[in-house]
N, C-alpha and C positions, 0 to 999 in steps of 0.2 A: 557894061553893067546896065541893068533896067531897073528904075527906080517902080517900084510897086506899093500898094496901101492895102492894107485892107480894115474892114469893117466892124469893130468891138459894138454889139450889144447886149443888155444886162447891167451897165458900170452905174451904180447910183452913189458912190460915196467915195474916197479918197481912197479907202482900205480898198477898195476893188482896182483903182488906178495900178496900187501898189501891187495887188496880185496882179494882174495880168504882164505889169514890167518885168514882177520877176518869171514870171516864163517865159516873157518875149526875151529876158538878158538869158537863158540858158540856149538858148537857140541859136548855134551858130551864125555866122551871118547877119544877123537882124544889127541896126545900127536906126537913128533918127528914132526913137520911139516917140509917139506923143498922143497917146489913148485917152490924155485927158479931154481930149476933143471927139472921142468915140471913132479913134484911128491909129493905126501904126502905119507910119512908112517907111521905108527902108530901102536898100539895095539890096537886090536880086544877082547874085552869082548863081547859077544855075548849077555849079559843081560845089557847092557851099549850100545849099540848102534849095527846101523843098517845099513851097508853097502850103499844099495839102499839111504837111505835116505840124508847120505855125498853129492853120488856123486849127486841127485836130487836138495839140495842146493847148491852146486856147478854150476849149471846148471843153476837154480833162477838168478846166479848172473852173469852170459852172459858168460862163458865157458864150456868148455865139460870135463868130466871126467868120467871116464870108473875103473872099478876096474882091476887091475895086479895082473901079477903070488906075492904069497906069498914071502915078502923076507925073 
């Protein structure tokens, strides 16, 4: 597995932490959350989930996120 992060921006307030967890918790796969630092990282099963598709519902839910260098 490859540990990957990527990039929440938009988060100003506790309620936004809380939104983004629960989309990153419906998201197969995702494990390690911690956006309160304006990041998720998590393990990357490539047969388990699908990059694009995180940060797309990430996106759904009114912030931006972009995929980061590998931690």
């Amino acid at each position: 597995m490859t540990r990957v992060a990527i990039d929440i921006q938009g988060m100003s307030c506790g309620g936004c932490v809380v939104a983004v967890r629960a989309v990153l918790g419906r998201q197969a796969g995702v494990t390690n959350v911690d956006v309160a630092v304006g990041q998720a990282s998590f393990d990357l099963d490539s047969a388990q989930i699908d990059l694009s598709r995180v940060c797309e519902a990430i996106a759904r839910a009114g912030f931006e996120a972009a995929p980061s260098a590998p931690v």
